[in-house]
ZAMARGU-4260 file (C-alpha; in steps of 0.2 Angstrom, whole numbers, plus 5000, padded with zeros to 4 digits):
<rodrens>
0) 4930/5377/4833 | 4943/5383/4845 | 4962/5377/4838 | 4961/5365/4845 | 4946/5356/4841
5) 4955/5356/4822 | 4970/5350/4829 | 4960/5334/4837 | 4952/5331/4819 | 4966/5329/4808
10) 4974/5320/4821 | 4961/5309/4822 | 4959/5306/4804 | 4977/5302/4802 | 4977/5288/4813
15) 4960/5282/4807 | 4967/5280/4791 | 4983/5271/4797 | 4971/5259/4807 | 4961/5256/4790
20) 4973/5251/4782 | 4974/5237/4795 | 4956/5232/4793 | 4959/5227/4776 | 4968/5215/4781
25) 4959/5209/4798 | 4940/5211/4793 | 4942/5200/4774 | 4942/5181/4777 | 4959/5181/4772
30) 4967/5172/4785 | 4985/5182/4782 | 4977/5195/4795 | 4988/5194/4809 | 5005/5192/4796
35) 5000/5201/4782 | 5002/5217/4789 | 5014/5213/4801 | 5027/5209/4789 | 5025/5225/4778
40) 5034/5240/4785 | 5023/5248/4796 | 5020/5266/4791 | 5026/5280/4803 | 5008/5285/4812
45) 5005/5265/4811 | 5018/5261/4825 | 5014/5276/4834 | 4998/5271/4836 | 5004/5253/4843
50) 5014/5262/4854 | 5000/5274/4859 | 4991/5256/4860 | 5003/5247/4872 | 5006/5261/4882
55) 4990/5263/4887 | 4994/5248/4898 | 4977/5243/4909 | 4962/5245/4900 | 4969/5242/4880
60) 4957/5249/4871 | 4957/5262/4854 | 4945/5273/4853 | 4937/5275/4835 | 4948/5263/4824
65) 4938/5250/4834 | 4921/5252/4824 | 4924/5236/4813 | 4915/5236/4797 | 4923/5244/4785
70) 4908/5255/4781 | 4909/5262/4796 | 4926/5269/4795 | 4922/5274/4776 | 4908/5288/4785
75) 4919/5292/4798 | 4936/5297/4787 | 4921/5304/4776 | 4912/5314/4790 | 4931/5320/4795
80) 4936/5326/4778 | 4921/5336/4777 | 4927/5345/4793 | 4943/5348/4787 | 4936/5357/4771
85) 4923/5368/4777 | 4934/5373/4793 | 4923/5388/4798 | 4924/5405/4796 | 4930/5414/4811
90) 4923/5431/4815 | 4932/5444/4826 | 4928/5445/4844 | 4930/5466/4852 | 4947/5473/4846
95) 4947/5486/4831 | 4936/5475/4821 | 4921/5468/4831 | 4911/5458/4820 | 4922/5456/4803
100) 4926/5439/4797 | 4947/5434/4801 | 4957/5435/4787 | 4969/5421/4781 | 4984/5421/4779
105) 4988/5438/4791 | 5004/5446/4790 | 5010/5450/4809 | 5028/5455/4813 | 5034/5449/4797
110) 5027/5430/4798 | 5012/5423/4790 | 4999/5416/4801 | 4985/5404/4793 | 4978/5402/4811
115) 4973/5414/4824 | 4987/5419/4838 | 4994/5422/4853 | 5008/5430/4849 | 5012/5447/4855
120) 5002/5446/4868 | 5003/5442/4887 | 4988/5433/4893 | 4987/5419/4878 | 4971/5422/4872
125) 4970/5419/4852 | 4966/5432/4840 | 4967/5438/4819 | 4966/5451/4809 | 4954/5454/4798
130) 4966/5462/4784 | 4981/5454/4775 | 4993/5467/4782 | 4991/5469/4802 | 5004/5482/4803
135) 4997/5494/4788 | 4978/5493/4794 | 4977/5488/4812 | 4961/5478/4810 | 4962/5465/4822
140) 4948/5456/4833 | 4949/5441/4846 | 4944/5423/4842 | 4937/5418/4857 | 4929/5426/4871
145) 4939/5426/4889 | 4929/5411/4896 | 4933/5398/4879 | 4952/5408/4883 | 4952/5402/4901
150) 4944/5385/4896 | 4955/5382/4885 | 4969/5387/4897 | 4966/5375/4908 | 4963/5360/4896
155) 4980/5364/4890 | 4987/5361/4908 | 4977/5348/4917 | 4985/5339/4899 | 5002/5345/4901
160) 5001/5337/4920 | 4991/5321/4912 | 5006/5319/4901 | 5020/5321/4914 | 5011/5307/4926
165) 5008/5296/4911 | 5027/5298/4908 | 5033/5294/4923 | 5020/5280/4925 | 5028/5273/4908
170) 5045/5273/4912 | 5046/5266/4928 | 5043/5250/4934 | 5045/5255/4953 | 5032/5255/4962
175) 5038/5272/4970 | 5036/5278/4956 | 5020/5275/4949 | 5013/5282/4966 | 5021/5298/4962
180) 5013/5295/4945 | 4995/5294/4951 | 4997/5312/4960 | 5001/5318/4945 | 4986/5308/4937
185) 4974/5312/4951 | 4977/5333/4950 | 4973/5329/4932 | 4957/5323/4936 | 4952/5334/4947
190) 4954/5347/4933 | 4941/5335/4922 | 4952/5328/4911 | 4945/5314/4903 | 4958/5301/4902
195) 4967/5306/4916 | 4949/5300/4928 | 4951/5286/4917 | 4967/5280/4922 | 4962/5286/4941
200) 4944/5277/4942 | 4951/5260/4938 | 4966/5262/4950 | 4953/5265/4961 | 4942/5250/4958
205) 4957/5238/4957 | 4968/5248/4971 | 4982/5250/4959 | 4995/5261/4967 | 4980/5270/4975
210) 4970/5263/4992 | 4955/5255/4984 | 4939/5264/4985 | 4923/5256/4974 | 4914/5273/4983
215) 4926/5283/4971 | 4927/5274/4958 | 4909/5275/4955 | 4908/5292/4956 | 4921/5294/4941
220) 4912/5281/4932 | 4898/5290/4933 | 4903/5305/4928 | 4914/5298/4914 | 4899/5289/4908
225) 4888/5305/4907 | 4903/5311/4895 | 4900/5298/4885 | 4917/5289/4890 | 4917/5270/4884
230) 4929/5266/4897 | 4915/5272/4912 | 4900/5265/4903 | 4909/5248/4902 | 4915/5249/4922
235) 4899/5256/4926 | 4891/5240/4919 | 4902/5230/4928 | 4898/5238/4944 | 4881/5232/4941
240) 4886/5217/4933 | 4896/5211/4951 | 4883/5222/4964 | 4900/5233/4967 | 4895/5247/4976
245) 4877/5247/4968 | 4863/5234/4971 | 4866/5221/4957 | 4855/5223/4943 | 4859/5212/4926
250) 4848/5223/4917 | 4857/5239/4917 | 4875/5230/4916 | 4871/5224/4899 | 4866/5243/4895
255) 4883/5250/4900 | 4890/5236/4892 | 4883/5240/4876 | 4885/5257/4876 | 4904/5255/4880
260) 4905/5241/4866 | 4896/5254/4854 | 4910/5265/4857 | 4922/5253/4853 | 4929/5246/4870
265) 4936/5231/4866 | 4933/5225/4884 | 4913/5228/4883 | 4915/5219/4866 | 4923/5204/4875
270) 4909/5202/4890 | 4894/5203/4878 | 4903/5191/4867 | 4904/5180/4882 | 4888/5182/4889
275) 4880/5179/4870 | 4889/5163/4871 | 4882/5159/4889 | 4866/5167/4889 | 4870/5176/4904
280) 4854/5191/4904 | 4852/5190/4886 | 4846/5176/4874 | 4859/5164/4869 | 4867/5167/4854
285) 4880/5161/4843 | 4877/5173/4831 | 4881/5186/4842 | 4894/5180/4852 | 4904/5179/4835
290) 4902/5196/4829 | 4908/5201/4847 | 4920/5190/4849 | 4929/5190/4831 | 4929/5210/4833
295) 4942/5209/4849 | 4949/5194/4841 | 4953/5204/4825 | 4963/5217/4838 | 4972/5205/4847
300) 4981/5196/4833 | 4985/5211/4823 | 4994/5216/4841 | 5006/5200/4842 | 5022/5201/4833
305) 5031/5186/4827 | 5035/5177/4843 | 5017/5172/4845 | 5012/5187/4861 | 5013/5186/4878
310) 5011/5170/4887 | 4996/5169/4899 | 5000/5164/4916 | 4984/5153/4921 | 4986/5151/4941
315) 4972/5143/4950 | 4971/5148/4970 | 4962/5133/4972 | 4978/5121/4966 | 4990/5135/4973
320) 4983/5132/4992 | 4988/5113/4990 | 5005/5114/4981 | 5011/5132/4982 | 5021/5135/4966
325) 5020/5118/4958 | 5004/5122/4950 | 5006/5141/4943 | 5022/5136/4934 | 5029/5151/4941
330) 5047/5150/4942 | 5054/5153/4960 | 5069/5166/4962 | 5082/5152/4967 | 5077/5143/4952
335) 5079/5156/4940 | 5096/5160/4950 | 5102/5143/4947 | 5098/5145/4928 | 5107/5160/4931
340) 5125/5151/4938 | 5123/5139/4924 | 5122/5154/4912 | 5138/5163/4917 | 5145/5145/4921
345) 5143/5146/4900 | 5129/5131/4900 | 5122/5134/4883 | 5105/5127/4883 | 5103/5139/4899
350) 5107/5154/4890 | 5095/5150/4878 | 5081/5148/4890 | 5083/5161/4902 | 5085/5171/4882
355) 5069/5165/4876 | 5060/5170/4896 | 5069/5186/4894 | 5061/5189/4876 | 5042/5185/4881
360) 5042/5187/4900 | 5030/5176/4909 | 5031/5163/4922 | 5037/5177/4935 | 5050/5185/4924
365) 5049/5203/4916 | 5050/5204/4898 | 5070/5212/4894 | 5077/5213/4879 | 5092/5219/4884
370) 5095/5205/4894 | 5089/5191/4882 | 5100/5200/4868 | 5114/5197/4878 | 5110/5179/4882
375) 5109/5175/4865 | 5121/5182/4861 | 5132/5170/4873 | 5125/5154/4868 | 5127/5159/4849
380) 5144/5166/4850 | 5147/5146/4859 | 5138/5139/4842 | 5121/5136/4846 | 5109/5137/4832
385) 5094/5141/4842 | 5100/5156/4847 | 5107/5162/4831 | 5088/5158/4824 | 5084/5170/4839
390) 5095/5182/4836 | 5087/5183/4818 | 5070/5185/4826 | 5075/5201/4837 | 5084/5209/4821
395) 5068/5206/4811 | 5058/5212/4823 | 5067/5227/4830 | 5066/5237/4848 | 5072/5249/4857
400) 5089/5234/4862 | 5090/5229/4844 | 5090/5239/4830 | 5079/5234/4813 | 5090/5225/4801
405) 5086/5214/4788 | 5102/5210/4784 | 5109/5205/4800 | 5092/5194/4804 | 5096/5186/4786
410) 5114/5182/4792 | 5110/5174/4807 | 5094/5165/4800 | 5105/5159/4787 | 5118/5152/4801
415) 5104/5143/4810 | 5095/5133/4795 | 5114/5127/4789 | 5115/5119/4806 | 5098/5112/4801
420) 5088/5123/4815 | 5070/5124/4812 | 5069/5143/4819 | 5081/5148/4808 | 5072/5141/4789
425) 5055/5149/4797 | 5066/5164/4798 | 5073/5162/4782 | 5056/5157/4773 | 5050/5174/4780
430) 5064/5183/4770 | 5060/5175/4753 | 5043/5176/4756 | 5043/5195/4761 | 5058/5199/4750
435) 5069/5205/4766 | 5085/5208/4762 | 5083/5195/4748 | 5072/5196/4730 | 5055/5187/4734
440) 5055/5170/4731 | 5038/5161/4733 | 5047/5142/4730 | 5063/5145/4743 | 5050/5151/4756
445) 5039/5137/4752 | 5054/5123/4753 | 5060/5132/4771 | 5043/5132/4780 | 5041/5113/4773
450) 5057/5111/4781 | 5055/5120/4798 | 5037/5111/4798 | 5041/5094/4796 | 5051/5097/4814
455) 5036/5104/4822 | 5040/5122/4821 | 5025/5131/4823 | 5031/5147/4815 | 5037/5134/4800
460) 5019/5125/4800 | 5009/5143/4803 | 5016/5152/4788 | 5015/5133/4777 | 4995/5134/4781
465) 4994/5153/4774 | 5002/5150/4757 | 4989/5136/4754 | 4975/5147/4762 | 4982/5162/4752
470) 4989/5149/4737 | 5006/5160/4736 | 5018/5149/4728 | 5006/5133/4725 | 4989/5130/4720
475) 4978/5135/4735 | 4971/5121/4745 | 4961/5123/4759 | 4961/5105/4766 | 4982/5107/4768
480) 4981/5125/4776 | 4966/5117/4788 | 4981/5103/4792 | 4994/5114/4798 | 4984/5129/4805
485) 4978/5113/4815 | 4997/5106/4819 | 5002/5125/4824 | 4986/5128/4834 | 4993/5110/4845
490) 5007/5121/4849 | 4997/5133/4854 | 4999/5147/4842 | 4988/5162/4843 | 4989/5167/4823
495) 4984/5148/4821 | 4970/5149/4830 | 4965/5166/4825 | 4965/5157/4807 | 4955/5143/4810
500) 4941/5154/4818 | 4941/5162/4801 | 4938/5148/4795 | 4926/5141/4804 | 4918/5155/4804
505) 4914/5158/4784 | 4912/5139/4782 | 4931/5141/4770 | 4939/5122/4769 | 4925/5116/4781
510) 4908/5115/4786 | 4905/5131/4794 | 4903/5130/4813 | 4898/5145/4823 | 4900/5136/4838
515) 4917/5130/4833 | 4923/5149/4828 | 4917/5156/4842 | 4927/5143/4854 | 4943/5146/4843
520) 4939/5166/4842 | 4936/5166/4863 | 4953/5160/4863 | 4963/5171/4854 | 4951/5187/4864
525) 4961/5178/4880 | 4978/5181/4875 | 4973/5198/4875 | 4984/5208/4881 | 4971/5211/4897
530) 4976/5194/4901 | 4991/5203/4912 | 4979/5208/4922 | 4978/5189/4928 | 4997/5192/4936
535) 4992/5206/4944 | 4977/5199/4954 | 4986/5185/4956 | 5001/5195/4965 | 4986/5206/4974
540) 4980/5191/4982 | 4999/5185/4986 | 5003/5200/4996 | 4984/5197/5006 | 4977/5211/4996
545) 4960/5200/4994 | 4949/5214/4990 | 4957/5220/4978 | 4962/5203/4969 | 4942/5199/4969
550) 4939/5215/4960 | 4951/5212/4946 | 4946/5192/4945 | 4925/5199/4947 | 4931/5208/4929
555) 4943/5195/4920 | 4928/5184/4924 | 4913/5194/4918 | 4926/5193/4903 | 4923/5174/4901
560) 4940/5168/4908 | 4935/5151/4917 | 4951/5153/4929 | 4946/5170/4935 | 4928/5163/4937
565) 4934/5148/4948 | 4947/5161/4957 | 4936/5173/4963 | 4923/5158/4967 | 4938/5153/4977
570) 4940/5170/4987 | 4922/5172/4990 | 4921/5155/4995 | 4935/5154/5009 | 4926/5172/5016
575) 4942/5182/5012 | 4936/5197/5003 | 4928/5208/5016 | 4921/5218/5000 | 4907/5210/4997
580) 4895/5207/5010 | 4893/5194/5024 | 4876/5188/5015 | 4881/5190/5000 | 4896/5180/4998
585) 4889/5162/4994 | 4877/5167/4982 | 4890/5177/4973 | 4901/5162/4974 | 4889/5150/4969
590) 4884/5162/4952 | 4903/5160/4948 | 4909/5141/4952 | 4891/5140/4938 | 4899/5149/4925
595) 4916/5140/4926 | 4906/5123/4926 | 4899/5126/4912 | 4916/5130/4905 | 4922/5110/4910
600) 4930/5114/4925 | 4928/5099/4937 | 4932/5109/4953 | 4920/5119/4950 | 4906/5105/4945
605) 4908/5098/4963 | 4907/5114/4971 | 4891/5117/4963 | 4885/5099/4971 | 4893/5105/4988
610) 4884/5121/4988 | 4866/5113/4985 | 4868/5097/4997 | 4874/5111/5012 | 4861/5121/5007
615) 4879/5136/5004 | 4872/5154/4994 | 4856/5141/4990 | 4841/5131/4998 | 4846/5115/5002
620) 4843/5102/4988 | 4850/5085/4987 | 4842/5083/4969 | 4853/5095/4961 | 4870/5090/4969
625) 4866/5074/4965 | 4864/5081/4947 | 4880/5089/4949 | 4891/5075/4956 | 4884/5064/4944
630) 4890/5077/4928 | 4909/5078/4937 | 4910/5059/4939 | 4903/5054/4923 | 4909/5068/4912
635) 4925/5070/4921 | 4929/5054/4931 | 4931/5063/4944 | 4934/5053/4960 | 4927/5067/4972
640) 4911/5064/4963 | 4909/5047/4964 | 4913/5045/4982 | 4899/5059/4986 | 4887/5049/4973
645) 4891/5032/4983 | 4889/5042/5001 | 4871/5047/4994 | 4865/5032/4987 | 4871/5026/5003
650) 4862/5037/5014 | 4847/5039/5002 | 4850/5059/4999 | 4841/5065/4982 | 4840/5048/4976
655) 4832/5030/4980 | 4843/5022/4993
</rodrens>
């Protein structure tokens, strides 16, 4: 093992044990998963690692700390401990003592070294001695020969330029920027380092910041996937999942796919979950689609701080073409610029909701905390209780704006739930219930969720249902934690959700329901943070970059999102992505309006009737649009559909006239 290689281990097995201690938590039935750790101060390698994890901003995955059962990561820490204890013995290479095992520690210049060297010499390559004293019996040998030296060498540089693109990539969010990033990125790759053709290959496939070349891509992937790289396998299979640059072929997808799930990617974890829950080129299987599914699931809610993740933007092209903006709840720049008048103008309730956009981002603002702070600030300087409760939140929470403080979230929590705010007792229940800044107290906590509750704070309502689940501070009761994990899942909490999967899913409070869990579990894996992704395509095909908005919808789609299903339909259908071929177009459409039908959506349904009365990707066959009109009319009332249905009766098309 070269320096190196020991370096990697004990790295590795630190954050592995950092990531266990999460698992505890996420992989047990109890439900507190997503708080529980959460709450407790994070350990220092803990919040690296999320950093490391939310840095890595396109593909999200970890590498290891993904294998989910416990057992798993029990062998790995076990495999790595044994690595560290039986580190081998080196054995001189050339020098004066060609052969003779290193001897640590060596004295050199009046330092001890427990490690080979490169000091006090010119060309970096490592070496020992094979005596305690260096100086007294100039025994000395090399610890690698010149080629591992050179290879070694260069790993060490393609990673310093790997890390000086990443920087740059993660500091800037000009576009400029990141161009100059990618070069950075790309002469990495060129030098074979791993995650540097990573970040290159995808950037490829979805023309991020570089021209869009599938050709390329697949050429990384390729070689990526013969390294073993999860990340390729999974793109590789998605390649032969969508026919991108390869001929189709369902068969090998799913073998990528599993692969790249195997070695924890979350995103392959996510597909096969989905296409277990379909049946798309495996058996159906609910079974399977849960142990996928709750894996990722398990991920993402142990990734969302308090304020509930990011919000998913769910913009369909199809509404978008007939209403531009009113459908995608985007928020148009002169809007937002009138918020912004009101703001300065001192309109409170502004000030609170242009805080609160700033805090999460969405709907066409960037998250910025500096400037929902300062909002805030305004609005609870002007006496507004919401923002004082806010306030409280970013305290709690901490970033890089606002410092961690327990006591000034206390304060400010304190000021809200006097003025009766329901933000502000959730806040405060928090305090007694994790002991911030104030002696734990199960019955305070208790009485201040109740009260946040009972006015629909999902926070309040969230935190009610655990101490029932986890029966801290009353006598557990899993009909009342069902109640309000329900009431906070209505508005739309992930945690909630999250929760009630859990529950579902071992049968605790209710009859257990795969089919249920894995419903609830699907829609916690979509708040993912991969759902960006969704913006980005979205802004792709708004600046006419088709090709490269189909690509990234073909992947949110293969990851069971309905919208991206019906949005790269939509693209393939009004012949706008040149990508894919002329002949293929309608069939590949066709395969995805299916797979969003079968997900309820109604558009989609009639398309499917469309496509098989016109004969579009299919032979024509008035049987089965008939089918399909009648599904969207009866199912959905859909008016579309019973027009069509009454044109065919009519007519006598694919039923008696």
């Amino acid at each position: 093992l070269d320096e190196e290689g020991n370096q990697d281990e004990s790295l590795e097995s630190k954050t592995l044990s950092a990531e266990d201690q999460v698992k505890d938590h996420s992989t047990g039935t109890r439900v507190v998963a997503g708080q529980i750790f959460l709450e407790s101060g994070k350990s220092e390698s803990q919040s690296e690692d999320e950093e490391d994890f939310h840095s890595q901003d396109e593909e999200k995955e970890s590498s290891l700390e993904e294998l989910n059962s416990l057992e798993m990561s029990n062998l790995l820490n076990k495999d790595l401990e044994e690595v560290e204890i039986k580190s081998p013995v080196l054995t001189a290479i050339g020098g004066t003592a060609d052969g003779e095992p290193c001897h640590f520690p060596f004295l050199f210049m009046e330092k001890e070294y427990a490690e080979c060297t490169a000091d006090g010499r010119e060309d970096g390559r490592l070496w020992c001695a094979t005596t305690y004293d260096y100086k007294k019996d100039q025994k000395w040998g090399f610890c690698e020969t010149e080629e591992q030296s050179n290879k070694r060498r260069q790993m060490q540089e393609a990673e310093d330029v790997y890390q000086t693109g990443m920087k740059i990539l993660n500091e800037s969010s000009k576009k400029a920027q990141k161009k100059e990033a990618y070069r950075y990125l790309l002469k990495a790759a060129d030098m074979n380092h791993t995650k540097a053709m990573e970040k290159v290959s995808y950037a490829l496939l979805f023309g991020d910041y570089l021209k869009q070349n599938i050709q390329s891509s697949k050429e990384l992937f390729e070689k990526l996937t013969e390294e073993g790289s999860p990340k390729g396998q999974m793109a590789l299979g998605f390649l032969y999942a969508s026919g991108l640059g390869v001929n189709s072929s369902q068969a090998k997808a799913l073998v990528y796919y599993t692969f790249g799930a195997l070695g924890g990617n979350l995103i392959a974890h996510m597909i096969l979950g989905y296409r277990y829950w379909a049946g798309i080129g495996v058996l159906q299987s609910c079974e399977s689609a849960l142990t996928h599914y709750r894996l990722v699931a398990n991920h993402v809610a142990s990734d969302i701080s308090l304020t509930g993740g990011t919000v998913v933007q769910r913009i369909r092209l199809a509404d978008e073409v007939e209403n531009p903006g009113m459908a995608s709840g985007m928020l148009e720049e002169d809007l937002i610029q009138y918020y912004q008048f009101l703001a300065e103008k001192g309109d409170v309730q502004a000030q609170v909701g242009l805080g609160q956009l700033h805090l999460h981002g969405g709907r066409g603002v960037e998250q910025n905390h500096q400037r929902a702070f300062e909002y805030f600030n305004q609005a609870a300087n002007a006496g507004n209780s919401h923002a004082m409760a806010f306030l409280g939140k970013m305290y709690s929470e901490g970033s890089d704006v606002v410092p961690q403080s327990n006591e000034t979230a206390l304060q400010y929590f304190k000021k809200a739930a006097d003025m009766g705010n329901p933000v502000g007792q959730s806040g405060l229940g928090m305090a007694y219930l994790y002991g911030r800044g104030v002696p734990v107290n199960y019955e305070l906590a208790l009485k201040y969720f109740q009260k946040a509750a009972e006015q629909g704070w999902v926070d309040g309502q969230l935190q009610l249902g655990s101490m029932y689940y986890n029966g801290i501070g009353v006598k557990r009761d899993y009909k009342q934690a069902l109640k309000y994990f329900n009431l906070a899942s209505q508005g739309g909490h992930i945690l909630a959700f999250y929760n009630l999967a859990q529950m579902h899913a071992t049968g605790t409070g209710v009859m257990r329901s795969c089919h249920t869990a894995v419903e609830l579990f699907k829609n916690v894996c979509e708040r993912g943070r991969w759902s960006e992704r969704l913006m980005t395509a979205y802004n792709s095909y708004k600046v006419g970059d088709s090709n490269s908005a189909v690509v990234q919808y073909l992947l949110l789609a293969e990851q069971g999102y309905e919208v991206a299903q019906s949005n790269a339909a939509f693209i393939l259908d009004q012949k706008e992505a040149s990508i894919v071929g002329e002949n293929e177009t309608y069939p590949r459409a066709l395969l995805h309006w299916n797979r969003a039908a079968s997900q309820g959506y109604t558009v989609a349904r009639i398309k499917l009737g469309d496509y098989h009365f016109y004969g579009f990707g299919t032979d024509v066959d008035y049987e089965t649009a008939f089918i399909h009109y009648r599904l969207a009319s009866e199912q959905q009332h859909s008016a579309q559909a019973m027009f069509n249905l009454g044109y065919m009766h009519e007519k006598g098309l694919g039923i008696k006239q």
